[in-house]
C-alpha positions as CSV (number, residue, x, y, z in Angstrom):
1,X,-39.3,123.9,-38.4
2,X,-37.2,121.3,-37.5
3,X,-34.5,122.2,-39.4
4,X,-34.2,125.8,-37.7
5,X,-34.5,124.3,-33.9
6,X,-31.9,122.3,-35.2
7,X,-29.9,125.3,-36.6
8,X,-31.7,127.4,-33.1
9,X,-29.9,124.6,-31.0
10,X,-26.2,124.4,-32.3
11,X,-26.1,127.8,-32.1
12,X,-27.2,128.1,-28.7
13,X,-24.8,125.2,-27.7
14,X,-21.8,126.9,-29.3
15,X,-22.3,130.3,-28.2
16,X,-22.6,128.9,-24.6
17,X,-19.5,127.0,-24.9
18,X,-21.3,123.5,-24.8
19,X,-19.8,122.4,-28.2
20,X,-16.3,122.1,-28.1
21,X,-14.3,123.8,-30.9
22,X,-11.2,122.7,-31.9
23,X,-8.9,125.5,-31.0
24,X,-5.2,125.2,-32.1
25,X,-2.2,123.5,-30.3
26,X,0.8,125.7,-30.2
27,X,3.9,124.0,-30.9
28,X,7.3,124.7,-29.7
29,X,10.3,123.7,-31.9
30,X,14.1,124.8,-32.3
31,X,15.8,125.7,-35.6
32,X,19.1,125.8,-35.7
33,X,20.5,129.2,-37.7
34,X,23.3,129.3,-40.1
35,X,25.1,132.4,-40.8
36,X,24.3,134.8,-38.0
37,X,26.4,136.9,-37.0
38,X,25.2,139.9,-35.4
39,X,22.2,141.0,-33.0
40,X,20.7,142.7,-35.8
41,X,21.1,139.6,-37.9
42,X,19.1,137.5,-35.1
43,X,16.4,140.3,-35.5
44,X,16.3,139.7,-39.5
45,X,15.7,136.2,-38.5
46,X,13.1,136.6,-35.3
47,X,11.2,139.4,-37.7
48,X,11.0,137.6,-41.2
49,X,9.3,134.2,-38.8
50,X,7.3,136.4,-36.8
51,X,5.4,137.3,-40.5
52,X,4.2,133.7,-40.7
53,X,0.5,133.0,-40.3
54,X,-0.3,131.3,-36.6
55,X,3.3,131.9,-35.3
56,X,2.6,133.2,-31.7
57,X,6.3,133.4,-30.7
58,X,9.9,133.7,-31.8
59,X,12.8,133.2,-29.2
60,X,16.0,133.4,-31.6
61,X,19.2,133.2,-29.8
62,X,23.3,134.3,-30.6
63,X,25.5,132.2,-28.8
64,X,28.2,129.7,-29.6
65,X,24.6,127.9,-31.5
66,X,22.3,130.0,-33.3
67,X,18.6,128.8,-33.5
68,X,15.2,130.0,-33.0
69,X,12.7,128.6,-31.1
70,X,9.5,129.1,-32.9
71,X,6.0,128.3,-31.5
72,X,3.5,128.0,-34.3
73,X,0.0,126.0,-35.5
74,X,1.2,123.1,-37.6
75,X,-2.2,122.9,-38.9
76,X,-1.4,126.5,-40.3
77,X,2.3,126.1,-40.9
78,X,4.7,123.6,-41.7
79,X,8.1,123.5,-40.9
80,X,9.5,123.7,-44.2
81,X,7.6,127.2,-44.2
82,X,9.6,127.9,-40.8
83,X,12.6,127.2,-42.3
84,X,11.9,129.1,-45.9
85,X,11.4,132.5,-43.5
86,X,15.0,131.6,-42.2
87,X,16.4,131.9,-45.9
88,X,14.0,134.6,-47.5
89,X,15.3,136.8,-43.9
90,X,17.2,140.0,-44.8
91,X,20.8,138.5,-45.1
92,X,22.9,141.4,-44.0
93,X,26.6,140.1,-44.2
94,X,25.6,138.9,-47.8
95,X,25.4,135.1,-47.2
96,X,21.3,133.6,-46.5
97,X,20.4,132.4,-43.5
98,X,19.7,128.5,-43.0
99,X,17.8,126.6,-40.6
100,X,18.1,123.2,-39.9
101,X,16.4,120.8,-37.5
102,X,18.5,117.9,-35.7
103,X,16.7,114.9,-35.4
104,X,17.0,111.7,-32.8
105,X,15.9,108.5,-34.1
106,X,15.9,105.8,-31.4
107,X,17.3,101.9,-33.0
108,X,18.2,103.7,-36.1
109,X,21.4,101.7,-36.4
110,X,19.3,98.1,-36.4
111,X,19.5,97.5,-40.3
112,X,15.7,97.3,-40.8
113,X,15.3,100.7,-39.3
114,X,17.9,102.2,-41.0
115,X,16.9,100.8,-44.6
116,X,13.4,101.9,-43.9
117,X,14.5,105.5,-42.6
118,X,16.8,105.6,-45.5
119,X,14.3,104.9,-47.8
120,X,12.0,107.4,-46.1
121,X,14.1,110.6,-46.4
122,X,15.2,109.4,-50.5
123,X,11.6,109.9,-50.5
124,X,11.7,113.5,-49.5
125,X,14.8,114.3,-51.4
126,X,12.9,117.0,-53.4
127,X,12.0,118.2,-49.8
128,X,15.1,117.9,-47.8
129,X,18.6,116.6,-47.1
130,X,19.0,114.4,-44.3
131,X,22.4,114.4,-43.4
132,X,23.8,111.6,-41.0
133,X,25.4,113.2,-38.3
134,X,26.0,110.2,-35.7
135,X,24.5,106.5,-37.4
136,X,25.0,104.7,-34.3
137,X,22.8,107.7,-32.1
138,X,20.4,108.0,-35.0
139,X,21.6,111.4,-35.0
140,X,20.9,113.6,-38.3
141,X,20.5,117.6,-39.3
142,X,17.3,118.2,-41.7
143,X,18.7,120.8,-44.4
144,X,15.8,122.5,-46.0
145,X,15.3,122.6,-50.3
146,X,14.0,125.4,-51.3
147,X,9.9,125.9,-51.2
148,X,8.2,127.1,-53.9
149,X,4.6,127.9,-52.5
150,X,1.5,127.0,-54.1
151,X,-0.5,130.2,-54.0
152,X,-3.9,128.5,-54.8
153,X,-3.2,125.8,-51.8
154,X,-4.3,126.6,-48.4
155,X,-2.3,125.2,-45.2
156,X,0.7,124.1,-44.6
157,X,3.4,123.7,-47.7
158,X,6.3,121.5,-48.2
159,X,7.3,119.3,-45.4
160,X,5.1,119.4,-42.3
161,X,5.8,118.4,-38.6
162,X,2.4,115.5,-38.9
163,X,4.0,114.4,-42.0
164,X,7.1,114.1,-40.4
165,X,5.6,112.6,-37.0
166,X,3.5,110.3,-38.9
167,X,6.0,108.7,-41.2
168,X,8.6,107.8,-38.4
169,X,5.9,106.9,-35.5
170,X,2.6,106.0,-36.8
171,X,3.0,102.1,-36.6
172,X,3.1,99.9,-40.2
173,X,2.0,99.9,-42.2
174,X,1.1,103.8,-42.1
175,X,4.7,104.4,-40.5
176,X,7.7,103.1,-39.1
177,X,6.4,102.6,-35.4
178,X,9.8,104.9,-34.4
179,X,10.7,106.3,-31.5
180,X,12.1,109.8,-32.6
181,X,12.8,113.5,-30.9
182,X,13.2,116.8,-32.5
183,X,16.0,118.1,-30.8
184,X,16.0,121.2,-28.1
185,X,18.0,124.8,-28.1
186,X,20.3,122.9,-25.2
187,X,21.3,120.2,-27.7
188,X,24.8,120.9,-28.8
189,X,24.6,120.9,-32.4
């Protein structure tokens, strides 16, 4: 008896809206888009991320940068997965399509930061490739490996952005206690 007021209760309470469920928190972020070309390329591109499970939006862009702005569920969806839908698009000049993220990592260039960062992305080097685009800015590009999905695994594959968020803020000794930004569409790349 107990049990089922128990049971009688919770559902009441949900159904009503009483218990809060966690609904998902839409994220925003910008890819940047090698090897577009064309507005039908940028279609190949928006359509192949559009496929993803929990991404709500795709704003992909042909200007003097190409990039899409994506807004997904990381809980769903990493952004390795993000940026395999770049390269498994429909390349139509021949050449895949690659995304890559630009990162901002504030007092990079003090030597224990950058020896820890450094250490941190030889970590991930089955993952990505951090290239080091301005040391002194903390500036870099993530370049994207290749993912090779885990069919059996549910959620989000490869690298994902609270993997990512974690490792550089979180403070030690879970993280580095960073300051760090993904950068925006209106970042020069």
């Amino acid at each position: 008896m107990r049990l089922q007021l128990l049971l009688t209760t919770s559902f009441l309470l949900s159904a009503t809206g009483l218990i809060a469920e966690e609904k998902p928190k839409p994220t925003t972020l910008t890819f940047y888009v090698g090897g577009v070309e064309c507005p039908s390329c940028v279609y190949s591109v928006n359509y192949s991320i559009s496929q993803l499970k929990s991404v709500s939006d795709v704003t992909a862009g042909q200007f003097i940068e190409n990039y899409a702005n994506v807004t997904f569920d990381p809980k769903v969806v990493s952004i390795h997965q993000i940026a395999q839908a770049v390269t498994d698009a429909a390349p139509l000049h021949g050449v895949p399509y690659q995304a890559t993220m630009k990162l901002f990592i504030r007092d990079y260039a003090k030597e224990q930061n950058s020896r820890k960062v450094d250490a941190l992305f030889a970590q991930w080097k089955s993952l990505v490739e951090v290239e080091t685009v301005d040391r002194a800015a903390g500036e870099f590009l993530i370049h994207f490996q290749p993912l090779k999905m885990d069919a059996k695994k549910p959620g989000p594959q490869g690298l994902t952005l609270d993997e990512l968020t974690a490792a550089l803020s979180e403070p030690t000794p879970k993280g580095l206690g960073l300051k760090f930004r993904l950068a925006k569409e209106d970042d020069p790349m």
